[in-house]
C-alpha positions in Angstrom: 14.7 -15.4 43.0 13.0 -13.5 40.0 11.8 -11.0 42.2 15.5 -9.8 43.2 16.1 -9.1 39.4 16.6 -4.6 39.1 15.8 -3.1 35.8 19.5 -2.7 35.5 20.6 -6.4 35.3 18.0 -6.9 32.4 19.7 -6.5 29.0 19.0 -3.9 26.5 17.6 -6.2 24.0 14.7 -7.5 26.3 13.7 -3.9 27.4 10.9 -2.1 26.2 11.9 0.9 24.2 11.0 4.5 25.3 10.0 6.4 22.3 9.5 10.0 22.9 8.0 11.9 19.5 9.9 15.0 18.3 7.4 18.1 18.3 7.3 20.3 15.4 8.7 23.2 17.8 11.8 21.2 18.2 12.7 20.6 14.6 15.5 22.6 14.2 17.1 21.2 17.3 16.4 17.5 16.4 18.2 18.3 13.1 21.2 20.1 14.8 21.9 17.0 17.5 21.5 14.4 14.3 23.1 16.7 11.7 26.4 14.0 11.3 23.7 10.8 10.9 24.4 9.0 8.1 20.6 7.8 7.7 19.1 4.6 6.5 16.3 2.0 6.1 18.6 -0.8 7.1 17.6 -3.0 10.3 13.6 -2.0 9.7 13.1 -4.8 6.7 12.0 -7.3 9.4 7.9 -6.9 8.4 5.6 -6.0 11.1 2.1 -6.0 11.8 1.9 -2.1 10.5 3.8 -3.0 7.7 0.3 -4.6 5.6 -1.8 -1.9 6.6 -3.2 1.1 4.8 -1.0 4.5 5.9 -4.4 6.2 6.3 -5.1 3.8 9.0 -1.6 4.1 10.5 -1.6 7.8 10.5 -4.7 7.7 12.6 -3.1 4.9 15.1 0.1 7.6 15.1 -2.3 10.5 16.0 -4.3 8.7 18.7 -0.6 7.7 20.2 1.4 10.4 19.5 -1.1 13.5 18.1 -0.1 15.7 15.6 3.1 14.9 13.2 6.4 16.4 13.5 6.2 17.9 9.8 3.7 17.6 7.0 3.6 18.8 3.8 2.6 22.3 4.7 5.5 22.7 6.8 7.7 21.5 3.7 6.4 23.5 0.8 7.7 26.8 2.1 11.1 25.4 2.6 13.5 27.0 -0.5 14.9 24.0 -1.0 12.0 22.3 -1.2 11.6 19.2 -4.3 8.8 17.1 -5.6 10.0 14.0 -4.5 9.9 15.7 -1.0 6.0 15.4 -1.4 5.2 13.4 1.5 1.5 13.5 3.8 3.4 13.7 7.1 6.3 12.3 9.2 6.5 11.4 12.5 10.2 11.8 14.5 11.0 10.4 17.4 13.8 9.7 19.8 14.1 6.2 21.6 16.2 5.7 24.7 16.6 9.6 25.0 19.8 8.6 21.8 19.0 6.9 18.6 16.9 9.2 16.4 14.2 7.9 14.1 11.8 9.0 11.0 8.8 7.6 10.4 7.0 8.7 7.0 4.9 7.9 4.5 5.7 6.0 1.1 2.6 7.7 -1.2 0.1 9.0 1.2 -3.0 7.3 1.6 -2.5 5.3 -1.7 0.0 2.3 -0.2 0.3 0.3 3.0 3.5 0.3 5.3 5.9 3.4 6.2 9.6 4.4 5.5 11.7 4.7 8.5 15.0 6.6 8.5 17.5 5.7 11.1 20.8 6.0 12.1 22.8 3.6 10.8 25.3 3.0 13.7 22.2 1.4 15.2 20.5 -0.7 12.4 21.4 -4.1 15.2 18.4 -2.7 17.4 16.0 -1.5 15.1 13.9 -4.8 14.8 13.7 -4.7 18.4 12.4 -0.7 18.2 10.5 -1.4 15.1 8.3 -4.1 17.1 8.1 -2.2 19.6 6.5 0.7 17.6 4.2 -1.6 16.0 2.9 -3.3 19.0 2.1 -0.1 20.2 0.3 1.1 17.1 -1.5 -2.0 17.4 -2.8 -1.7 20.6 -4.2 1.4 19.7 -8.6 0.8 20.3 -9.8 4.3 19.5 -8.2 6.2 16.3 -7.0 9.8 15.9 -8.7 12.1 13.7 -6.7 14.3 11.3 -6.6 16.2 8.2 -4.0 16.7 6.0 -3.0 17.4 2.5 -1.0 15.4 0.0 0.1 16.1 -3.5 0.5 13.4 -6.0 3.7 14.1 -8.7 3.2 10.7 -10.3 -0.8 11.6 -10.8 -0.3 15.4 -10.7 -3.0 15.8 -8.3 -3.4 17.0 -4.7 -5.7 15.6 -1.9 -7.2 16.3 1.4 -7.1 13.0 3.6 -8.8 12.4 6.5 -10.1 10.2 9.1 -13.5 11.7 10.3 -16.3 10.5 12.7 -14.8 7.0 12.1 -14.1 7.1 8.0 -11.3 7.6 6.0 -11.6 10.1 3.2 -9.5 10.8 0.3 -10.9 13.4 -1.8 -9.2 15.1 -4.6 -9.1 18.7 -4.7 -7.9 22.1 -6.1 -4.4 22.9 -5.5 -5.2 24.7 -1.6 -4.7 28.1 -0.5 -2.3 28.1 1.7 0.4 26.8 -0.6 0.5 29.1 -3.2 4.2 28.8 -3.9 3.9 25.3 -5.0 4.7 24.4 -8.7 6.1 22.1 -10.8 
């Protein structure tokens, strides 16, 4: 009888996921636990619903699930080890099934479709199975998150403020901001 079955006798593969986002307080002790993670794309290839849309629109699905990222640019540029080709609008870290750490970034800010996920490779056999997961999530998503953030360009030399506002997504060029005044190339 179906209604006998416990949580426990149904296998790992056919359970849904829990995916708990890393906050930005708890950076340093996310990269501590994983610091021996050989990281890769491997195992996310399979293509997904989020795969074919815009990463502005994502990032707003991320914020309305998940709020804030775990790191954005601004928290990058004052690293000393900081590069251009770490120039990315934000990233989103999480940990699913309180074990198999994962990154979740974007490719060339609001200018592509689809993400980049990082992930451990000892686990690549069940990250279709997560990645799905994540999508159908994002996809049931009704009402987006707004956000702001900043995103500078190397290939176009160029920074931007990208938003999603009062239902509209905005990328506007701008002057290099402020708040990173340590930033050049």
């Amino acid at each position: 009888m179906l209604a006998d079955i416990s949580l426990a006798q149904i296998p790992d593969a056919f359970r849904e996921p829990v995916i708990k986002k890393v906050e930005t307080a708890d950076r340093a002790a996310f990269k501590r636990q994983y610091r021996d993670i050989i990281w890769t794309g491997m195992g996310m290839q399979g293509a997904t619903t989020m795969d074919h849309l815009p990463t502005s629109e994502l990032r707003a699905r991320f914020q309305a699930l998940y709020g804030n990222p775990t790191q954005t640019l601004e928290h990058l540029v004052n690293s000393p080890d900081f590069r251009a080709a770490e120039c990315v609008q934000f990233e989103y870290w999480f940990v699913v099934n309180d074990s198999i750490p994962i990154m979740v970034l974007d490719i060339d800010g609001p200018f592509t479709n689809g993400l980049v996920y990082g992930v451990a490779s000892r686990y690549i056999d069940v990250m279709p199975g997560i990645k799905r997961a994540l999508s159908n999530k994002m996809m049931g998503v009704r009402e987006m998150g707004e956000y702001t953030d900043y995103f500078f360009s190397p290939e176009r030399n160029e920074w931007y403020e990208v938003s999603y506002r009062d239902g509209r997504f905005n990328n506007k060029k701008i002057d290099r901001p402020a708040r990173f005044p340590r930033f050049n190339f």
